[in-house]
N, C-alpha and C positions, 0 to 999 in steps of 0.2 A: 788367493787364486787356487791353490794347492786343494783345500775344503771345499770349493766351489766346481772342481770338474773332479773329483770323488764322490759328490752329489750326483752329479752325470752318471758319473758310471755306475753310484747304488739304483740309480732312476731305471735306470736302463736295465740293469739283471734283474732287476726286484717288481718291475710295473706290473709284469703279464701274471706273478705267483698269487697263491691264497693262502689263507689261514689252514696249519694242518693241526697245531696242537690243541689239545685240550682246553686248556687254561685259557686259549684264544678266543674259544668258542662260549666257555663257559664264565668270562667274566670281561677280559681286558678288551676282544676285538669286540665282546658283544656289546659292550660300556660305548665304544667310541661309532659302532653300526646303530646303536639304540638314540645316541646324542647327535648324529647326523639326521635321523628321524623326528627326533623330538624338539631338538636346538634348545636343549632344555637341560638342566642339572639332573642330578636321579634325585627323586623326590618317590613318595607314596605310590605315586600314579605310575610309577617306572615297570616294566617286567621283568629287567635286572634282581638277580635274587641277591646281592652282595651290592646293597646300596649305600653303606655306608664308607666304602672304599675312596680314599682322596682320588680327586678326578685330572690331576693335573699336567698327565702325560695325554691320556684321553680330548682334553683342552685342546693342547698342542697339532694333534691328530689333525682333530675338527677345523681347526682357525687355518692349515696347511689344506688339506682337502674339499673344504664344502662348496666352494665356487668349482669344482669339478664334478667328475661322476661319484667319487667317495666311494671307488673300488677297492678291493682286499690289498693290489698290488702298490695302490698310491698312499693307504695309509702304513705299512711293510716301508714303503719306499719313509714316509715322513719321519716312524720310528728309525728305522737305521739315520739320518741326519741328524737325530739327538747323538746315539752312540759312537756319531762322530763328531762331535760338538766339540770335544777336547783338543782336537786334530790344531789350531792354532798355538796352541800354548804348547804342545811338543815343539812344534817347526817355529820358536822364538827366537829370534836373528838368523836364524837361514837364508842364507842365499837362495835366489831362484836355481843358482846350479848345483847347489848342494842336493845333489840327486842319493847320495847316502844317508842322511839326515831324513831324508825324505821318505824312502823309504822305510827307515827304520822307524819312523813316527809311526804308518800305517800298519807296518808290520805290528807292531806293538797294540795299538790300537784294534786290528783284527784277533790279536792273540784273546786277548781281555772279555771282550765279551764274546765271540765264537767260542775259543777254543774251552774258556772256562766258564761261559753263561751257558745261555740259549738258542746261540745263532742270531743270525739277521734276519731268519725267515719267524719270527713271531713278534708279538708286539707287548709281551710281559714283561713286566715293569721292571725285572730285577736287576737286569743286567745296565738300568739307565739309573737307577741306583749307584750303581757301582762306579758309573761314568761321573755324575754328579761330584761324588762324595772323594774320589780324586782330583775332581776339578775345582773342587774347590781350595785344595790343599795348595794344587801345582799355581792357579791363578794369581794366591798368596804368594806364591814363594818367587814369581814372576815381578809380578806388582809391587813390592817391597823395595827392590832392589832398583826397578825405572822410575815408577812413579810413588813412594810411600806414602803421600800425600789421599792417594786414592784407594788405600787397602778398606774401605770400608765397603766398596763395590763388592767385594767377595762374599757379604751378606746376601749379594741375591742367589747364586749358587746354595749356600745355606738354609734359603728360603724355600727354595722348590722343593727341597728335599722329603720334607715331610707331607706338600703336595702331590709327590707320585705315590709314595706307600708309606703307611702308617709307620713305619717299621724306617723310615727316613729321617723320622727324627731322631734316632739314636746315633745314625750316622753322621747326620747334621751336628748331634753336640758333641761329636766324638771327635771330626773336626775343627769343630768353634775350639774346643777346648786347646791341642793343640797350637795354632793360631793362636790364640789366646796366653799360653804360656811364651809363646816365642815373643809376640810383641812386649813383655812385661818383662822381658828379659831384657831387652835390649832398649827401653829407654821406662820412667816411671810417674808419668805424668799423668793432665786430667787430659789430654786428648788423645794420648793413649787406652787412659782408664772408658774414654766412649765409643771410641774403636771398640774394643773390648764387649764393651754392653751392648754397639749395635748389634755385633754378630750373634752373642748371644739371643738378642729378642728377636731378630729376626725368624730363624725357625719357630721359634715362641710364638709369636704373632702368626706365619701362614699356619701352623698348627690347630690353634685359638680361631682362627679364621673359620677351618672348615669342618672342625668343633661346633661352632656355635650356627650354620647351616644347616648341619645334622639334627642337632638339638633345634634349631626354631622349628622342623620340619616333622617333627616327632620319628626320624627315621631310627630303629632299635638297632642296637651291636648285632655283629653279625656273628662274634665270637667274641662272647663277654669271659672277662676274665676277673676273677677278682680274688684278693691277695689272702682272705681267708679259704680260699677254695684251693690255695695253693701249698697252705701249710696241712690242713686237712688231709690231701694228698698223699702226704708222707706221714703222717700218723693213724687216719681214721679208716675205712674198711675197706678202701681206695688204694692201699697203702704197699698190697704186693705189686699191682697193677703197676704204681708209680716208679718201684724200684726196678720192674723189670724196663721201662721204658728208662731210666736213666742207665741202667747196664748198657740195652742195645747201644744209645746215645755215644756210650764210650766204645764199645766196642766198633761203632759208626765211624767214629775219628782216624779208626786205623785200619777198616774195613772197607768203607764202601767211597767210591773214589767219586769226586770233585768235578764237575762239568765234562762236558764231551769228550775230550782226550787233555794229555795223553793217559788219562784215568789215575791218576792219582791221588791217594788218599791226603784226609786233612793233615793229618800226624806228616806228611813225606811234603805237603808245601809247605810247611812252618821249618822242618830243616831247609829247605831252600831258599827261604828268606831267610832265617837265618846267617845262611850263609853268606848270601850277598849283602847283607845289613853290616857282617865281618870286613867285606870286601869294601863298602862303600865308607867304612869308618875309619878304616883304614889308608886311602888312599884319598880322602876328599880335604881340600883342603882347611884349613881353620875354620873360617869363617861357615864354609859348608856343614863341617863335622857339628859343628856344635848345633845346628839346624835340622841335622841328620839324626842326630841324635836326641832331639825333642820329640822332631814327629815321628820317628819308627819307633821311640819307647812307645809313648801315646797309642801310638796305629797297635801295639803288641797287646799291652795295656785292654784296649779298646776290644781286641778280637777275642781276647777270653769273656768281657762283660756281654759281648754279642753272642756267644757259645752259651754262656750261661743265659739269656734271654729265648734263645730258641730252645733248650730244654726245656722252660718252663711254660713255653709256648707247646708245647707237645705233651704237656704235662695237665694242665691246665684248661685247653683250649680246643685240641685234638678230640674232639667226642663223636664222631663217625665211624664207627666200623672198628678197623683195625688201624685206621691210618698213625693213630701216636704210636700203637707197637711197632710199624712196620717204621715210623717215621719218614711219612708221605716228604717227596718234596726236599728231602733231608740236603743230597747233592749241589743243588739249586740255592737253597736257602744258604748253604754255607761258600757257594762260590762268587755271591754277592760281594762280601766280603773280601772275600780271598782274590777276586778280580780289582779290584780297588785299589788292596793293597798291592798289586804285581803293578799297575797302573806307576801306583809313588813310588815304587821300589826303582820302577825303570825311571823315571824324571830323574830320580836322582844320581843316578849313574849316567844320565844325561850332562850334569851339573860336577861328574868328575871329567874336566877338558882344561885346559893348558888357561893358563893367565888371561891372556888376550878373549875369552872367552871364545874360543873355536870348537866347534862343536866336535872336530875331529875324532879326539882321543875318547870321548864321551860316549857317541854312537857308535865308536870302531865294540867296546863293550856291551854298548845295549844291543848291537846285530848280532854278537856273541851270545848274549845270553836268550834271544829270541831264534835265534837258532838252534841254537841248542835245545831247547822247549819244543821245537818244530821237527827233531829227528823221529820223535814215536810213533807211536799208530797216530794219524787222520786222515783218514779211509773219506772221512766225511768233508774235508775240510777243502771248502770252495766259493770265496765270495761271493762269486756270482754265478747261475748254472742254468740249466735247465729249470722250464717253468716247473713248479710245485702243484700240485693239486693234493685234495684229504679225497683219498679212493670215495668214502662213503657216498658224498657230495655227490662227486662225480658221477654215482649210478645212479644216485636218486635227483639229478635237481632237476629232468623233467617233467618228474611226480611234482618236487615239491612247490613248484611254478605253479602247478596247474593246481595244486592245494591254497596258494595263498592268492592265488587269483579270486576264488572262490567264499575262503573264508574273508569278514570282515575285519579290519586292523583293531577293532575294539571286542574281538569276539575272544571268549575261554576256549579252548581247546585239551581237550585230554590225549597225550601219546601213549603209543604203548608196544614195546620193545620189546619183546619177551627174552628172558634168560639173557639180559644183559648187563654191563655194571655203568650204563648210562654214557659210554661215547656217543651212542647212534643221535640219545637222547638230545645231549648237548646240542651236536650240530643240526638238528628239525628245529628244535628250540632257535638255534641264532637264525637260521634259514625264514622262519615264521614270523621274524621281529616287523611290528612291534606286539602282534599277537600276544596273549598272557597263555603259561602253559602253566597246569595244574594234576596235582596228585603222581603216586607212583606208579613209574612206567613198566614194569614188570610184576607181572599178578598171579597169582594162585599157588599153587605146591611149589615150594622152594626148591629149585635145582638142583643143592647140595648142601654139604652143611655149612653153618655160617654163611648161608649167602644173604650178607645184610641188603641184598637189590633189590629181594622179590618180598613184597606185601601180601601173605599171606591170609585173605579176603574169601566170602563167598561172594554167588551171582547177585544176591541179594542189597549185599555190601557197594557191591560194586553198581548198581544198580543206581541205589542211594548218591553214591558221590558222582554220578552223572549226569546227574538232575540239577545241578551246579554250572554245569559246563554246556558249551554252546554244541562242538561238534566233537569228533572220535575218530583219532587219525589210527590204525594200526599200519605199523611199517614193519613188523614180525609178529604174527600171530601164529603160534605153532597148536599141535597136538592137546598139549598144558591148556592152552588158552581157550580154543575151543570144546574143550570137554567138560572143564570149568564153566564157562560162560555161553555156550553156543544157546542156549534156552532164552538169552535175551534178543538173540536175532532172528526167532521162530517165526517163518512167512516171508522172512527174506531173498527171493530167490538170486540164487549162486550168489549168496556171500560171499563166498571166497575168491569171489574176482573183484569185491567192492575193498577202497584202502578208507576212504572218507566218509562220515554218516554225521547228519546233521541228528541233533536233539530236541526234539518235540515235546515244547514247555506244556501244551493242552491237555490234561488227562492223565492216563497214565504212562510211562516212558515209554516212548517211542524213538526207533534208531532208523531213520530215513538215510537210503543211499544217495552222497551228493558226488562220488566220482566213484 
């Protein structure tokens, strides 16, 4: 009841908003706007440029929305209903009046993926990561105790995992493996021993599953990584490069702080779980401590193999620009994690309460400690608020209505954004779906230095790669652009009130005004 009119109320702040971030635009909302179009997996044919990404949040989206209009604010609304998917397994034996309990579920709950993800307003996978891979710990540790008969159910938790991001299966065997020590701990059989194995295959198998999708489909890595490229790295010519990106990395740890608020560095959450890991081994009973003390070594264990995984992902894999030095993403990446574990950290201090199992004495600490986390800056912090909109959108969607009214959904399109680093791009690109967008959108004499945006081309050049593409969106053509290029729009009269030009396959190129 409790998860069912929380759904309500995320329906209700979240229906009327849209995608404002990045990553919304440029993979995750465009993945589930491009599968509401297509009703189709991403294959060859897809204009998704990261198509080998597990689709399994995307899925979710789709099979919740498509008998609707399959608005921004209804798949916002589907994703926040994962990130509260947990919300049962806090509120286990609560009373309907346990109005403290209750609270401190959701509080907890908003803490994790707000305060240390990405909000409720995007639909990036990381933060249902993070939901997952606690959920499947706390379901075990539920399950065990009512029904042990049925701990193998925790295998589908386990299974999704590596279905929403690649980067889920570590979480997946990170959990199995705990889980997996605790049951062998406590009794040593063969029905234990296949408890055991299922949880393990199961992430195996959905893994293996959309493994062998990708491969029947011939679809290529979108960031191939390979383990001679990564010793090479730190030896071969690659090799200052490598070291200054593993500095930053460390100095990141205790530098650059950890999801939204209250901005804390990785180094200052590991003393705070720390500390309460102190608190909770201390004060939980037998039976608990010794359970406590499997899976928070595990989950500790676990956070350095994953620390060490995204180094080498930055190492490795990062071949864009600046993004491994800068280490794009870094905040995010490491609060996946870090939200997970605040997840188990609070269960369990849920699970320190009086005999009789009362939730009492348990939550009277978990509102302490979720209070306390709630004194610092969140300037931002609002379940539900005012509608959202991405400014960009908003100035241009009656251009870009009137663009895709025009273009055909199988037609190439070339944009072109001058002196930008590809936000604008992104969102034409999702706006345009299921249109194919091609080449680079910013052209001629580079803005400044290092600007890896702009493709340093003549008219000629450009010329050449237009003969490919159907039409020629410009939504910033400056100065740069036309002084550059204006000799291909010779006879055009008042270009510069025209945004749209179709591509004249006959002869020689030809740039027809179609808006």
């Amino acid at each position: 009841m409790v998860y069912a009119v929380t759904g309500v109320v995320l329906y209700w702040g979240l229906d009327n908003s849209e995608f404002t971030q990045w990553d919304d635009f440029s993979h995750w909302g465009f993945a589930t706007k491009e599968l509401l179009v297509r009703h189709h997996l991403a294959d060859l044919n897809n204009v998704q440029q990261i198509k080998d990404y597990p689709p399994g949040l995307n899925l979710f989206h789709f099979f919740v929305v498509f008998p609707s209009a399959g608005t921004e604010g209804e798949i916002l609304t589907a994703n926040s209903w994962v990130l509260f998917a947990i919300l049962p397994c806090f509120l286990y034996r609560a009373t309907p009046w346990s109005i403290f309990a209750i609270c401190g579920a959701i509080g907890a709950l908003f803490l994790a993926p707000y305060a240390l993800g990405t909000g409720l307003y995007t639909v990036m996978s990381d933060q249902s990561l993070s939901i997952f891979f606690a959920g499947a710990i706390v379901a075990y540790w539920i399950i065990y105790r009512a029904r042990p008969g049925s701990v193998a159910i925790v295998a589908l938790p386990l299974a999704a995992l590596p279905l929403i991001k690649a980067s889920g299966a570590l979480f997946a065997f990170i959990a199995a493996i705990a889980i997996s020590i605790d049951i062998a701990s406590r009794q040593r059989n063969l029905r234990s021993a296949a408890i055991i194995c299922a949880l393990i295959a199961a992430p195996v198998f959905a893994r293996s599953s959309w493994q062998g999708y990708v491969s029947s489909h011939a679809i290529p890595p979108t960031f191939p990584t390979q383990t001679t490229s990564i010793w090479a790295a730190f030896s071969g010519t690659s090799r200052d490069r490598s070291q200054a990106i593993a500095y930053n990395f460390i100095d990141a740890l205790t530098g650059l702080s950890v999801g939204i608020s209250p901005g804390w560095s990785t180094a200052l959450w590991c003393v705070v779980f720390a500390s309460f890991t102190a608190v909770i081994l201390v004060f939980c009973g037998s039976e608990n401590r010794r359970q406590a003390l499997i899976f928070l070594t595990v989950l500790w264990v676990g956070l350095g193999v994953y620390l060490t995984g995204l180094l080498t992902m930055y190492v490795a894999s990062f071949k864009f620009g600046d993004e491994d030095l800068r280490l794009a993403s870094f905040g995010r990446y490491v609060s996946t994690y870090i939200a997970g574990l605040l997840l188990v950290v609070l269960f369990c201090v849920r699970q320190i309460s009086s005999s009789d199992n009362s939730l009492r004495d348990g939550w009277a600490l978990s509102a302490i400690m979720v209070s306390f986390l709630f004194v610092f800056e969140f300037p931002e912090v609002r379940i539900i608020g005012a509608k959202r909109q991405d400014p960009f959108l908003s100035e241009h969607r009656e251009l870009l209505n009137r663009v895709a009214s025009i273009i055909p959904s199988n037609a190439r399109v070339r944009i072109i954004v001058q002196n930008s680093n590809g936000a604008e791009v992104v969102r034409t690109r999702y706006a345009l779906i299921p249109r194919r967008y091609t080449g680079a959108w910013s052209i001629g004499k580079p803005y400044r230095e290092n600007d890896y945006y702009t493709k340093n081309i003549t008219a000629e050049q450009f010329a050449r790669e237009l003969s490919d593409v159907d039409y020629l969106l410009l939504i910033r053509a400056d100065q740069n652009f036309w002084s550059n290029f204006g000799s291909l729009f010779e006879g055009i009269e008042g270009v510069d009130s025209h945004r749209l030009f179709k591509i004249s396959k006959s002869g020689p190129l030809k740039l027809v005004p179609a808006l």
